[in-house]
MIDOSE-1310 file (N, C-alpha, C; in nm, 2 decimals, decimal comma, always signed):
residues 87
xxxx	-5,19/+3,48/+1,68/-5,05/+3,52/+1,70/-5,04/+3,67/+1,67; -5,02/+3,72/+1,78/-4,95/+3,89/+1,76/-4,82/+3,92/+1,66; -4,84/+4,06/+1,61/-4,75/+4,12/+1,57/-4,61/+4,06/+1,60; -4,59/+4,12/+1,73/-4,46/+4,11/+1,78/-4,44/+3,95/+1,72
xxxx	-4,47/+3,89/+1,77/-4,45/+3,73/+1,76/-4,42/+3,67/+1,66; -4,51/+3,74/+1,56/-4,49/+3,69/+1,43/-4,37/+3,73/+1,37; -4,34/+3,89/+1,38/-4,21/+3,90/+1,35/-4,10/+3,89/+1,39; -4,10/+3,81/+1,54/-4,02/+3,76/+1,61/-3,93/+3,64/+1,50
xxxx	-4,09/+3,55/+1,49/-4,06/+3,40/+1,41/-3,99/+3,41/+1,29; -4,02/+3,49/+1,22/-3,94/+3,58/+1,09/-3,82/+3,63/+1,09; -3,78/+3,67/+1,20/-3,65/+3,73/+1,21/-3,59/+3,60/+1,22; -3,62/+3,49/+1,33/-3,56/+3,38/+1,35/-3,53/+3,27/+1,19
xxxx	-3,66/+3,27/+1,16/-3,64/+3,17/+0,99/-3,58/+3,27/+0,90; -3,58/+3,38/+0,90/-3,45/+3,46/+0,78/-3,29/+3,46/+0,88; -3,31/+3,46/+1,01/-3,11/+3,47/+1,02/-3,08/+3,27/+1,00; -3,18/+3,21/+1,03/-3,16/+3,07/+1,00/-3,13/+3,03/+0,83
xxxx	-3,20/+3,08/+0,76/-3,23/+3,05/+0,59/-3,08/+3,14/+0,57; -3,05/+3,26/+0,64/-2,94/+3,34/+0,61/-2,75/+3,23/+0,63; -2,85/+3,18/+0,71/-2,70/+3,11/+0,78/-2,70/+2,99/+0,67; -2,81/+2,94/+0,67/-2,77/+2,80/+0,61/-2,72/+2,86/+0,48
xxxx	-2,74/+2,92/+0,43/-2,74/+3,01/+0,24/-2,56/+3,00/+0,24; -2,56/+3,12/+0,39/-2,43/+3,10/+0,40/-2,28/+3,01/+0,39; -2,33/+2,89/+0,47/-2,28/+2,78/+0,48/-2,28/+2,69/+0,36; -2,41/+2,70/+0,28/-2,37/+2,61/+0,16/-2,29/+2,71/+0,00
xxxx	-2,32/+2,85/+0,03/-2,18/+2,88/-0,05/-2,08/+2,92/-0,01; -2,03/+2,85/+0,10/-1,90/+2,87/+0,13/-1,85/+2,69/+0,10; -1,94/+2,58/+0,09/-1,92/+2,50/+0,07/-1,93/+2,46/-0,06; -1,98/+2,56/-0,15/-1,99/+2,57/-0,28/-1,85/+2,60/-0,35
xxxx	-1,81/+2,72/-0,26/-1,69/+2,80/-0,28/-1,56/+2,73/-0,28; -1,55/+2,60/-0,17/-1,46/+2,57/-0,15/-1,44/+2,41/-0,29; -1,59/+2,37/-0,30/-1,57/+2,24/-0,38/-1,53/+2,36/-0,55; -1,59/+2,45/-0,57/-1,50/+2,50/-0,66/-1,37/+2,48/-0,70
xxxx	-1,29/+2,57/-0,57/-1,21/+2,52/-0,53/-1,11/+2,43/-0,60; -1,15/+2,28/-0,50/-1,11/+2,19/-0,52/-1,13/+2,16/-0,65; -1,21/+2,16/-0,73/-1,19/+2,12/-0,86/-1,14/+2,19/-0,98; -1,12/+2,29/-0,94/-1,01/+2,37/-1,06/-0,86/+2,37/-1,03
xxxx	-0,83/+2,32/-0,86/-0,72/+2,25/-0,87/-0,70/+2,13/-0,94; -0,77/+2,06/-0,89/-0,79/+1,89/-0,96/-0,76/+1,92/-1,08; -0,82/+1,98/-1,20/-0,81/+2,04/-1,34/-0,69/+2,07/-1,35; -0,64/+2,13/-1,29/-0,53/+2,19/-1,26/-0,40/+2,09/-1,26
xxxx	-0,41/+2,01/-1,15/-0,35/+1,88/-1,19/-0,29/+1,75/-1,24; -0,45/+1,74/-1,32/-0,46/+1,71/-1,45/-0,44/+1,74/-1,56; -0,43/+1,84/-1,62/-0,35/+1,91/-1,73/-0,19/+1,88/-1,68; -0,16/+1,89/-1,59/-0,03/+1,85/-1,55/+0,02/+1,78/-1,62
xxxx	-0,04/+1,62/-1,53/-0,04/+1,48/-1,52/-0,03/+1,41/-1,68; -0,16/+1,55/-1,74/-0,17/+1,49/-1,89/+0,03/+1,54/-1,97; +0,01/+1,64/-1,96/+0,13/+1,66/-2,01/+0,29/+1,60/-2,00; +0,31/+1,56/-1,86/+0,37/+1,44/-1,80/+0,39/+1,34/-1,85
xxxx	+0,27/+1,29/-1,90/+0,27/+1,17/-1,98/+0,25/+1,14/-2,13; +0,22/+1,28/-2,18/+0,28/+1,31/-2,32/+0,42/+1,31/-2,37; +0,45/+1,38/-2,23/+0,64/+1,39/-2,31/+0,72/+1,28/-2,23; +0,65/+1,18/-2,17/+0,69/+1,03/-2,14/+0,67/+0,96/-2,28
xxxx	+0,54/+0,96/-2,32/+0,54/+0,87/-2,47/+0,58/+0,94/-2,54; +0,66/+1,04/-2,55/+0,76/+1,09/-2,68/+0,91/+1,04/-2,63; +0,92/+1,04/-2,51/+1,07/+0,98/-2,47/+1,05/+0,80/-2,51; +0,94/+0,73/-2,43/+0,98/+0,61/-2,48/+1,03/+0,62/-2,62
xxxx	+0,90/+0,65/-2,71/+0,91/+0,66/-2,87/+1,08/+0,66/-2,94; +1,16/+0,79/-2,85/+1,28/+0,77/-2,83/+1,36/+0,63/-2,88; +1,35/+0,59/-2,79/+1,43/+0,49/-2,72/+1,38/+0,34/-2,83; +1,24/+0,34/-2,87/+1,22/+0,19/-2,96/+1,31/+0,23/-3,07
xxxx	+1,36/+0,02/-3,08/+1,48/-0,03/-3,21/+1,41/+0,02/-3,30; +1,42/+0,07/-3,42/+1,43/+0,06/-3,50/+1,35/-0,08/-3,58; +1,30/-0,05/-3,71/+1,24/-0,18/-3,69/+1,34/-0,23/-3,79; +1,40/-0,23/-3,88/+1,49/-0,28/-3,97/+1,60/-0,38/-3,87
xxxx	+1,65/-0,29/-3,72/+1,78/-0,36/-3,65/+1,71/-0,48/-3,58; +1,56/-0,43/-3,56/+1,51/-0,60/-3,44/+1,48/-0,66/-3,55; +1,43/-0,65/-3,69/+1,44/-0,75/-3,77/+1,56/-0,81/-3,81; +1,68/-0,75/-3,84/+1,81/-0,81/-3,85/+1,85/-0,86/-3,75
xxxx	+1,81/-0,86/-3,61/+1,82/-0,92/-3,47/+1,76/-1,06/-3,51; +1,60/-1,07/-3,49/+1,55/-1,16/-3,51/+1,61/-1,28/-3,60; +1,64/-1,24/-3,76/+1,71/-1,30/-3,86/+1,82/-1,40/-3,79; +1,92/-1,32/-3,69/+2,03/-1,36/-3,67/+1,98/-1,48/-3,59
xxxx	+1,88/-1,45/-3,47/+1,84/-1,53/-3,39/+1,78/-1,67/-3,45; +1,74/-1,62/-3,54/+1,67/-1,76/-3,64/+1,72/-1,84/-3,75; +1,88/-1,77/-3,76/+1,92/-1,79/-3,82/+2,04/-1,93/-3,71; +2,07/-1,86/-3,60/+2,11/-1,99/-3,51/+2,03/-2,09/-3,46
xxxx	+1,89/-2,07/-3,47/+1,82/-2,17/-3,44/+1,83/-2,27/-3,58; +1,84/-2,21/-3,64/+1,86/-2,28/-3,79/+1,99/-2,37/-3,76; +2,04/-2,35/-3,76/+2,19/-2,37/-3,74/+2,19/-2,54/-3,63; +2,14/-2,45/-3,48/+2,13/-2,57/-3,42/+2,03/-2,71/-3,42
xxxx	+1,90/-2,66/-3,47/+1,84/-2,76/-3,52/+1,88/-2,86/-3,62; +1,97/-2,84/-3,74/+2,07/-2,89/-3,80/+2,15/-2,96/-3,72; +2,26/-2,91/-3,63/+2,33/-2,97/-3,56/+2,25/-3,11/-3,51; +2,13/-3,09/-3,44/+2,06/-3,16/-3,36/+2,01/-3,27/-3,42
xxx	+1,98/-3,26/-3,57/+1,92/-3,41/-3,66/+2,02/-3,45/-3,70; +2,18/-3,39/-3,73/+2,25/-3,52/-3,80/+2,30/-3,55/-3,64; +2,32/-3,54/-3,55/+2,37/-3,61/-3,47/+2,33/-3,73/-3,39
């Protein structure tokens, strides 16, 4: 193989190795990218649903009122089960 030829072949496998180099950090570049959005998102998502479980938190009875709920509730069961044996 001559000169010329050889560095024909070389010019060809370096713009090829150049291109592909190319192509996989641009596909490098872009899955970056995508995942510091994703991150990005998610920090969101997290925080979203932090100040969701501080709003439910909100909103639960009290436990002293659903135990005086309950009471009352068991307290008519009481009641009617009574009813129900002297009759």
């Amino acid at each position: 193989m001559d000169q010329q030829t050889f560095n024909m072949v070389m010019a060809i496998i370096t713009g090829l190795l150049t291109v592909i180099g190319a192509g996989i950090g641009w596909w490098l570049k872009n899955l970056q990218a995508t995942l510091v959005s994703q991150q990005a998102q998610m920090v969101t998502l997290m925080g979203q649903i932090s100040q969701l479980n501080i709003e439910l938190a909100k909103n639960y009875a009290p436990r002293q009122e659903l135990q005086a709920t309950f009471d009352r509730i068991f307290a008519l069961l009481e009641d009617i089960r009574k009813e129900v044996r002297h009759a």
